[in-house]
C-alpha positions, 0 to 999 in steps of 0.5 A: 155215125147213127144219130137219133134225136128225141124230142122230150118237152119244148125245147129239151132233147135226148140224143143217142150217137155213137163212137168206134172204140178203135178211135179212142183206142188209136188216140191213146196209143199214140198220146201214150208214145209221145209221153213216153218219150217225154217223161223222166222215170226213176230207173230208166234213161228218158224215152226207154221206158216201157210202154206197159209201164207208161201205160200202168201209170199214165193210161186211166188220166190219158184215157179219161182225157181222150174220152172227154174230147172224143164224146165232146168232139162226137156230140158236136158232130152229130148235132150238127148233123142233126142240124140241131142248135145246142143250147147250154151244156149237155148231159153225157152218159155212157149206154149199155146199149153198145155194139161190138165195136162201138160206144153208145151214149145218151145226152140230154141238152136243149136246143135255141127256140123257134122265135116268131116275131109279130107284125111290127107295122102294129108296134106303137113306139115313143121316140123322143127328142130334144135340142140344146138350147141357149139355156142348157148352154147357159147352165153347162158354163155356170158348172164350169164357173162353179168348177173354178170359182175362188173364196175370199173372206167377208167381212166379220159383220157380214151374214152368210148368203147362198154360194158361200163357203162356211166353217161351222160347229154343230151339234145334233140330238134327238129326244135330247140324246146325242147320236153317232154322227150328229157332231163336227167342229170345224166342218166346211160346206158350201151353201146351196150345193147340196153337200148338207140336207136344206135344213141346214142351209136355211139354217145358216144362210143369214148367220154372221161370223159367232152367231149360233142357231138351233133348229129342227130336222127331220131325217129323210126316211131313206137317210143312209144312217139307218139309225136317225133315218125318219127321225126328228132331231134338235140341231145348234150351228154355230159360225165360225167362217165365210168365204164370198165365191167368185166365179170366173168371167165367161170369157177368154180366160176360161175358154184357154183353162178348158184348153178350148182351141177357138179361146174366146168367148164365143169358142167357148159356147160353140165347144160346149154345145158340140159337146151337149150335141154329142151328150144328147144325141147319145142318150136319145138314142139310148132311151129310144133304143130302150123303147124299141127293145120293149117293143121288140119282146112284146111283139115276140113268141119264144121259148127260153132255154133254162140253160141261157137263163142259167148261165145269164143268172151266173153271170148278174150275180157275179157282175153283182159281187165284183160290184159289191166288192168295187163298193169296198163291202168286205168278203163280197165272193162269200156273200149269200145272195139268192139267185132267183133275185136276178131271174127276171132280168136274166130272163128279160136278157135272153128273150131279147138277145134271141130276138135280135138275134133272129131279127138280124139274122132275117133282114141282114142287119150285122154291123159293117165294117164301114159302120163299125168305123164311122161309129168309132171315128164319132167316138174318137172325135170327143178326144184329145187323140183321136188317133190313139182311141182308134188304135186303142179298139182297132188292136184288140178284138174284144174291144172291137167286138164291143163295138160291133154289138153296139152297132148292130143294135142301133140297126135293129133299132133304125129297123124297128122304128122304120117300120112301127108306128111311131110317135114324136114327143119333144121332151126338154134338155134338163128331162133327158139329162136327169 
């Protein structure tokens, strides 16, 4: 099979290769045989029928699909012959240029860059770190109370205080107009747990039972109401219930309603910073795997084949209206959403997959099996069944395969910073957690 390639511009190219008519010809001999001995036809007894009318009927749609697969076949062949890396889908014709004998076409297509990766020693990356302390675990174990904290009535003479449970009317309106949304009766809300703007918590912690307020509130300016958002309206509230909060004792009690194993006290804070440990170690690695990333693109010289930009696009605005569509946005396939919107992080995608790809392909940093496992079995450990989890990935290969990206990425990461420079910022719990 003679194959010439021609370079067109950067990374486009045109290859000429042919294809005997005898395969073609053969392929639709036989698959029309096999049919005909398949099919039903009014007026002939199955696997009777004549091959010229099998051929009359079912030849064009056997021919084009023999042709398709050939070409396909053919071009596969004489890239990799050509020792060519496609990239995308090509563009096939048929030529004029034929020989007897045989079928001459042209495919225009791209191919994957040469990609140059600079010196990493120069590479100056942040790697940050944190540790749990004695305060995050604090924190952690007052969400928990909060979790599971009880209401009980105050006294009707008793102002409400911060952490209380209210039932209140209120009634808003700006420039003396009332507005959708600006009115409720018998709303509840705990004060100080952000469920309303501050305004109205100010307003209301020191109201008893029956007492009303008015005051002002100004709307922020990325309000989700579009209509009062920068907006300035006269608020009343009046009281109409409150309920003190207990919170649960940092004790045996809510170690056994975690279903903690160690139910104690102590049980519970050693479970909780097992779990802040695992949390953190997590995002480090994922903010400090974001820096070498970074790093990696700027140290890179590459061409980007518009057919992995292309296809990358495709996929960002698809993810995009599954997402739409998840949020409940009503006939989000239809919606007209530009694609140029995503061009930068589908091109930002691209030019760090074939990064990586080359920087592991050069320094073998393909995930391991052994890798693979222990990465899954540290996953599996934040389960109730762990056994299960690991089930779960191992029966299927997507899955599997999920994991194995993500395992080589953490090599290449660990390669990165073994060789850049790198430097050290301790950042706090709260920081890393935001």
């Amino acid at each position: 099979m003679a194959v010439a390639v021609q370079i067109l511009e950067k990374l486009k190219r045109k290859m000429i290769f042919s294809l005997p008519v005898e395969t073609i010809q053969s392929e639709v001999a036989t698959r029309l045989k096999k049919l005909a001995r398949t099919i039903k036809m009014d007026g002939f007894r199955p696997g009777k029928i004549p091959m010229n009318v099998v051929a009359q009927r079912y030849g064009y749609s056997v021919q084009s699909e023999v042709m398709n697969e050939k070409v396909a076949r053919a071009f596969v062949n004489s890239a990799s012959e050509a020792e060519i890396r496609v990239a995308g889908r090509p563009q096939i014709n048929q030529t004029e240029d034929a020989t007897e004998g045989e079928l001459v076409f042209e495919a225009i297509f791209e191919v994957y860059p040469d990609v140059k990766i600079g010196d990493l020693e120069t590479a100056e990356i942040e790697k940050v770190t944190t540790e749990v302390t004695d305060a995050a675990i604090d924190k952690t174990v007052d969400i928990l109370r909060k979790q599971r904290r009880t209401f009980s009535l105050r006294p009707q003479d008793a102002a409400a205080q911060d952490g209380d449970r209210v039932v209140i009317d209120f009634e808003g309106k700006i420039d003396g107009e009332a507005f959708s949304g600006g009115k409720a009766e018998d709303f509840q809300f705990i004060l100080g747990d952000g469920q309303m703007l501050k305004a109205f918590d100010e307003a209301t912690i020191g109201l008893k039972v029956g007492e009303s307020k008015t005051f002002p509130l100004v709307f922020p300016a990325d309000y989700h109401g579009q209509d009062v958002a920068g907006k300035m309206a006269d608020f009343m509230v009046t009281v109409k219930k409150i309920e003190a909060a207990h919170l649960p004792d940092e004790n045996e009690a809510l170690a056994k309603s975690l279903d903690i194993a160690d139910a104690s006290a102590e049980g519970l804070r050693a479970d909780i910073k097992k779990n802040l440990e695992r949390e953190v170690k997590s995002r480090l690695l994922a903010r400090n795997k974001a820096a070498v990333m970074d790093a990696l693109v700027a140290k890179a010289e590459l061409d980007l084949p518009n057919a992995s930009v292309q296809a990358e696009i495709s996929r960002l605005l698809e993810g995009a209206r599954a997402d739409l569509a998840q949020r409940g946005v009503k006939d989000a396939d239809k919606l007209t959403i530009p694609k140029e919107m995503f061009r930068s992080q589908a091109e930002r995608r691209v030019r760090l997959g074939l990064v990586m790809a080359a920087l592991v392909h050069a320094n073998d940093l393909q995930a391991k099996k052994e890798q693979v496992k222990a990465h899954l079995e540290e996953l599996a450990a934040s389960y109730e069944k762990p056994v299960e989890v690991l089930r779960w990935y191992f029966s299927d290969d997507k899955r599997l395969a999920e994991i194995e990206a993500i395992v080589q990425e953490n090599n290449v990461t660990d390669f990165v910073l073994s060789k850049a420079k790198v430097t050290e910022k301790a950042i706090s719990f709260a920081e890393l957690m935001a």
